[in-house]
NUVEXFI-832443 format. One line per 5 residues: their letters; for each residue x, y, z of N, C-alpha, C. Coordinates in Angstrom, 3 decimals. Example, Ala and Ser with C-alpha at 12.3 -4.5 7.8 and 13.67 -1.06 7.14 Angstrom:
residues 2
AS = 13.190/-5.690/7.800/12.300/-4.500/7.800/13.200/-3.300/7.800 ~ 12.850/-2.250/7.080/13.670/-1.060/7.140/12.900/0.030/7.870 $
//
This chain:
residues 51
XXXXX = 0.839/-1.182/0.000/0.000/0.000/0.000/0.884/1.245/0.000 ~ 0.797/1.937/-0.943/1.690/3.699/-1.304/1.125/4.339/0.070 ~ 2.085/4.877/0.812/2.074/5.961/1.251/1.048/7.576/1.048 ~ 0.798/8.367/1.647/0.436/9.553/0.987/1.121/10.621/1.562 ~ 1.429/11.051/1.181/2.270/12.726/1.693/1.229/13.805/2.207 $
XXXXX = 1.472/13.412/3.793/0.788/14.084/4.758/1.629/15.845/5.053 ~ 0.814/16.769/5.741/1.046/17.483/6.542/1.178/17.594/7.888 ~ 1.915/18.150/8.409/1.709/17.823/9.728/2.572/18.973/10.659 ~ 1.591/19.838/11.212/2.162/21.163/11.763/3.395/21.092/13.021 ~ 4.496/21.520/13.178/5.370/21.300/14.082/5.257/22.236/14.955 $
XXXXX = 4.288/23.218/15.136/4.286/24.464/16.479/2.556/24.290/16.229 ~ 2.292/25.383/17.783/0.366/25.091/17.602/-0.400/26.095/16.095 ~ 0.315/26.991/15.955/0.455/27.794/15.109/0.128/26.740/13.646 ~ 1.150/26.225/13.134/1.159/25.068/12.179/0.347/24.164/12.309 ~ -0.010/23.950/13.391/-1.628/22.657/13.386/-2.593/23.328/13.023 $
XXXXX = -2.965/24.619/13.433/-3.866/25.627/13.335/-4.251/25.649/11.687 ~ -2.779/26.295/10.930/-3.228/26.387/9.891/-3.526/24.962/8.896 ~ -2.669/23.623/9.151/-3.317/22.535/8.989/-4.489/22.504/8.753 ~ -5.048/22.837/9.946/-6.600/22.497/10.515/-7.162/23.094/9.692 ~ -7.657/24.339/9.574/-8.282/25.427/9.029/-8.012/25.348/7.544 $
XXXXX = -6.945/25.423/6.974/-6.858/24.868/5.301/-7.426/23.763/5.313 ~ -7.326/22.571/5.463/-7.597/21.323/5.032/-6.319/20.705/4.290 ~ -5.099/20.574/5.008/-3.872/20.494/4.369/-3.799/18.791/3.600 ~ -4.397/17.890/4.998/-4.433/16.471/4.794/-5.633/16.179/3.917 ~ -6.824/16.635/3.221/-7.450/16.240/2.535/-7.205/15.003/2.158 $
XXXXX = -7.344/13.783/1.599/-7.650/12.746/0.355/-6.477/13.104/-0.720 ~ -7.601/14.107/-1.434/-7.178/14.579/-2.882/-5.843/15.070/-2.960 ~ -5.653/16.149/-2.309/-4.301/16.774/-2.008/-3.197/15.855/-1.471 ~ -3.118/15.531/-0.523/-2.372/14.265/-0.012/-1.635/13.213/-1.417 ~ -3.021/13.012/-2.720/-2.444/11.946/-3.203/-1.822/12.679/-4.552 $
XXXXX = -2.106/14.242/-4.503/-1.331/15.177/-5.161/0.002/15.296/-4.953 ~ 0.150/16.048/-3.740/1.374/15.454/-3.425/2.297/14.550/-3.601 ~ 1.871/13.565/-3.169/2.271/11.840/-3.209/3.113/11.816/-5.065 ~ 2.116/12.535/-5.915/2.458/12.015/-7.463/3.437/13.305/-7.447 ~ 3.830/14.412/-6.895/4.712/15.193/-6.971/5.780/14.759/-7.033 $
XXXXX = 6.349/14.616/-5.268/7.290/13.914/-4.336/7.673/12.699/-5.608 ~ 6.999/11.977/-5.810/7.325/10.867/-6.865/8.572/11.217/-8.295 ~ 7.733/12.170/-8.247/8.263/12.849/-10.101/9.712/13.714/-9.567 ~ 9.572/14.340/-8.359/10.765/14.810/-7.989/11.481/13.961/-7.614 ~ 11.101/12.494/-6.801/12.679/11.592/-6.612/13.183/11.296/-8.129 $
XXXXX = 12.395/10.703/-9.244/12.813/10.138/-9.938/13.857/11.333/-10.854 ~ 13.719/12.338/-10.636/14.581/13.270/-11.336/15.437/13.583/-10.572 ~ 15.450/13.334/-9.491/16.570/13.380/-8.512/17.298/12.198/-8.607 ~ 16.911/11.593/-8.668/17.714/9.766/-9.004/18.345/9.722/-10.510 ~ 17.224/10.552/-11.504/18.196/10.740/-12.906/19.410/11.279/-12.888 $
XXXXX = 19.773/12.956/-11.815/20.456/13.538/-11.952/21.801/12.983/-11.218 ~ 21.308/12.343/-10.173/22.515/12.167/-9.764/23.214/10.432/-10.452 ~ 22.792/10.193/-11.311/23.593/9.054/-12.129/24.670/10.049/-13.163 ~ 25.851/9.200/-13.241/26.756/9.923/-13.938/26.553/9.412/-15.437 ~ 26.451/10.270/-16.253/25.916/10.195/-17.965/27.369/9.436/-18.498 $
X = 27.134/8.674/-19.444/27.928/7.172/-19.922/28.554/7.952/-20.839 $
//
């Protein structure tokens, strides 16, 4: 089962706005998730040394 790329506020301040946006939604979460994805794999391209 994939993971989803949560939020998660580190002061009360940051839970607050968590809370009040709707940071963890579903939808967003699995937005994220396909982001984070597309950025490792270009991060994993770049750092291979070209032949």
């Amino acid at each position: 089962m994939a993971q989803l790329a949560s939020v998660h506020g580190k002061t009360q301040r940051g839970e607050k706005t968590e809370q009040l946006l709707g940071l963890n939604r579903t939808d967003l979460r699995a937005y994220r998730s396909k982001q984070l994805k597309k950025l490792w794999f270009i991060a994993q391209r770049a750092s291979v040394p070209a032949p």
